[in-house]
C-alpha positions as CSV (number, residue, x, y, z in Angstrom):
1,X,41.3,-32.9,1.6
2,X,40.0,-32.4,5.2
3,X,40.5,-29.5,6.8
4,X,42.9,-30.3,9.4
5,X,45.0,-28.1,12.0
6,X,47.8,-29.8,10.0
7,X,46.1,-28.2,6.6
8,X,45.4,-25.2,7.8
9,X,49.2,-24.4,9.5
10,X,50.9,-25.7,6.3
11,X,48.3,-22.9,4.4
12,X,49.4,-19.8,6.9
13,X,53.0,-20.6,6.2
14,X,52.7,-20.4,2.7
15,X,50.6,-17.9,2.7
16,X,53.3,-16.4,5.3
17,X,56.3,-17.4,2.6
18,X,54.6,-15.6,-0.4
19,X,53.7,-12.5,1.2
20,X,57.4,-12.5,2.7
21,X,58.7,-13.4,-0.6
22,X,56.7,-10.4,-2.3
23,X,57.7,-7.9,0.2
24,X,61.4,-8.9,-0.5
25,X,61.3,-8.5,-3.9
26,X,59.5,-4.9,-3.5
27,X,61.4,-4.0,-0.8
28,X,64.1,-5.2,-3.1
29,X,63.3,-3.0,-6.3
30,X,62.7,0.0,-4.0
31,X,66.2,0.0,-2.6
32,X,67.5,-0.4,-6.4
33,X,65.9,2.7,-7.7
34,X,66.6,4.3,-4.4
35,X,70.5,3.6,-4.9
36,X,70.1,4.4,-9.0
37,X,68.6,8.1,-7.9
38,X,71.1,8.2,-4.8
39,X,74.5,7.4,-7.9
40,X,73.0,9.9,-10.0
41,X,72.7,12.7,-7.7
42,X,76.4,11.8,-6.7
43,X,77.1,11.8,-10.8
44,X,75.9,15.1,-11.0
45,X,77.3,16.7,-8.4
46,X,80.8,15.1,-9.9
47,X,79.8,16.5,-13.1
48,X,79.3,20.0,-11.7
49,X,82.6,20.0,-9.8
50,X,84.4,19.3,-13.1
51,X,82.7,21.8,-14.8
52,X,83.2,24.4,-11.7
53,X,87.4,23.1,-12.1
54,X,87.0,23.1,-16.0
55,X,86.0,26.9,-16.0
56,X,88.8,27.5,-13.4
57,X,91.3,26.1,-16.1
58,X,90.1,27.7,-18.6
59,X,90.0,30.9,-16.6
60,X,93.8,30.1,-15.9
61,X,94.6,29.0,-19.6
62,X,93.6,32.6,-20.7
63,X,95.3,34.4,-18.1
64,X,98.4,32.5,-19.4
65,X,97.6,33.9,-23.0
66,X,97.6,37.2,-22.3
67,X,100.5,37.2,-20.1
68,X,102.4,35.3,-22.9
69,X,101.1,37.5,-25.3
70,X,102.4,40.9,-23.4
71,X,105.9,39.2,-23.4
72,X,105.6,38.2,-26.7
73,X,105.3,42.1,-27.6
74,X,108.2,42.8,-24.6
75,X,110.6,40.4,-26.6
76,X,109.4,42.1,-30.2
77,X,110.6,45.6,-28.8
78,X,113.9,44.2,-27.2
79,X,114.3,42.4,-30.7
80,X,113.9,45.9,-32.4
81,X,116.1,47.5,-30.1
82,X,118.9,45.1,-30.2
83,X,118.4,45.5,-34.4
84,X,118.5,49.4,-33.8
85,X,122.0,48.5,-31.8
86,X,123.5,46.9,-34.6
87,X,122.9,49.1,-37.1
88,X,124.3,52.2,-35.1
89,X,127.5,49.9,-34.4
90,X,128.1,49.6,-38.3
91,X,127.3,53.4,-39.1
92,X,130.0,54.0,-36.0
93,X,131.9,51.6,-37.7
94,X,131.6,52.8,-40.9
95,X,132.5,56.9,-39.1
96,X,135.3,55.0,-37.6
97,X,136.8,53.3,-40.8
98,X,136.0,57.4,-42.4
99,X,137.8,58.8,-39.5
100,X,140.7,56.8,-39.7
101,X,141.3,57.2,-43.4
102,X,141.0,61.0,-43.2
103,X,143.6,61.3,-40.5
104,X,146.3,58.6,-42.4
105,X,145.7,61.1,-45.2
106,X,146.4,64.1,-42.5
107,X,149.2,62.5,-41.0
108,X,151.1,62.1,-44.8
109,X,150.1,65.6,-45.7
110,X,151.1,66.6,-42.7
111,X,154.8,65.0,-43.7
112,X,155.1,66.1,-47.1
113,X,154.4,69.8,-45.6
114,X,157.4,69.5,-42.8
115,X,159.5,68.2,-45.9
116,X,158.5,71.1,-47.8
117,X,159.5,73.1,-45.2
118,X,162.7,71.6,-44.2
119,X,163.5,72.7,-47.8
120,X,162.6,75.8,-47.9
121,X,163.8,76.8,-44.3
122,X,166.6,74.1,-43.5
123,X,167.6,75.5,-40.3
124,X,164.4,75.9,-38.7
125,X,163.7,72.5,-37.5
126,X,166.6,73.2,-35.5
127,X,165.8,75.8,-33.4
């Protein structure tokens, strides 16, 4: 093989090819790792904002407990109170039904008496 002008030109272009070759491939690899390291920081900045939203829920979710809890205790008392109401409307009831008895048994004693007395005095309902 003589070293011809030929030779040597073929030589620099593969020489040229290779290195180019090798630059592309690092070049290459570099720009992978450089987008692996760019997706992670954006992973992780995703992962914080969900955590930052996840505490907000959670935040929220117990807010909404204790509220629910405080009108769970509001709804207890108006529960007891509307049980308080119908017990007083039986006992009045109950008075009532007393009442009414007591005064049927007035009114009939009351009668018999203006009998008795219509007997006794006959001429005094008249006046």
């Amino acid at each position: 093989m003589q070293l011809t002008v030929e030779n040597v030109v073929l030589g620099l272009t593969l020489v040229s090819l290779m290195v180019s070759i090798f630059y592309n491939i690092r070049n290459a690899r570099r720009n992978e790792t450089k987008d692996h390291r760019d997706e992670s920081r954006i992973e992780l900045a995703d992962a914080r904002v969900e955590a930052k939203e996840a505490e907000e829920v959670s935040k929220q979710l117990a807010q909404l407990n204790t509220e629910m809890q405080k009108q769970s205790v509001v709804i207890a008392n108006v529960s007891n109170g509307v049980i308080d109401i119908r017990a007083d409307f039986r006992s009045q009831g109950v008075t009532i039904q007393s009442l009414t008895e007591r005064v049927t048994r007035v009114e009939e004693s009351s009668k018999q008496a203006h009998k008795r007395i219509d007997r006794i005095d006959p001429h005094a309902r008249a006046e």
